[in-house]
C-alpha positions as CSV (number, residue, x, y, z in Angstrom):
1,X,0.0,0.0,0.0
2,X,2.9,2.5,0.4
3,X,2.7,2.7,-3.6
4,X,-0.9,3.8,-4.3
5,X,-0.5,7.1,-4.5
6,X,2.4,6.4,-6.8
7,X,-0.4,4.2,-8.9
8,X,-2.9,6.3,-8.5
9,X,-0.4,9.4,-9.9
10,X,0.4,7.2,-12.7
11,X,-3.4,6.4,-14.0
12,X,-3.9,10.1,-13.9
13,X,-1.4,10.3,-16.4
14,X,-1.7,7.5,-18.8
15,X,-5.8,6.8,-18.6
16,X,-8.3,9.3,-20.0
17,X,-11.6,9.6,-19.2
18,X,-13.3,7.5,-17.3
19,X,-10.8,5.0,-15.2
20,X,-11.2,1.2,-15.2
21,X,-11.9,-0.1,-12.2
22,X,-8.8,-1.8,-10.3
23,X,-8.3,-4.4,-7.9
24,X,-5.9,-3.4,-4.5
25,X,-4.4,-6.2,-2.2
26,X,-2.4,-5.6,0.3
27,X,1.1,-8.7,0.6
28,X,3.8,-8.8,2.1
29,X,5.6,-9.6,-0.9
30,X,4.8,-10.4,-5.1
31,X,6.0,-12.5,-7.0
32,X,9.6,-12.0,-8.3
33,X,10.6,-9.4,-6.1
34,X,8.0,-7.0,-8.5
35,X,6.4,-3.7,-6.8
36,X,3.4,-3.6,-8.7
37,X,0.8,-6.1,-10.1
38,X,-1.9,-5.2,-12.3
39,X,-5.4,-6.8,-13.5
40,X,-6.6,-5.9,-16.4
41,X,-10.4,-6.8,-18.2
42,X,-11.0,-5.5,-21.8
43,X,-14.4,-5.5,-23.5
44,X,-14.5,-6.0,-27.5
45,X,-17.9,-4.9,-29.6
């Protein structure tokens, strides 16, 4: 959680409009030593 601000800094700058919603979870450690995960849905018409 010390990142979200980071995150949330970061999708102000790269998403327009209207944000996707996200998923936060709070571990101890990722996978890999990584600092970051992200989910991600897309919808095709």
């Amino acid at each position: 959680m010390d990142a979200y601000t980071f995150v949330n800094d970061a999708y102000e700058r790269y998403v327009d409009g209207e944000v996707p919603a996200r998923t936060t979870v709070d571990v101890c450690d990722l996978l890999g030593g990584a600092a970051v995960t992200v989910d991600g849905v897309v919808a095709l018409e």
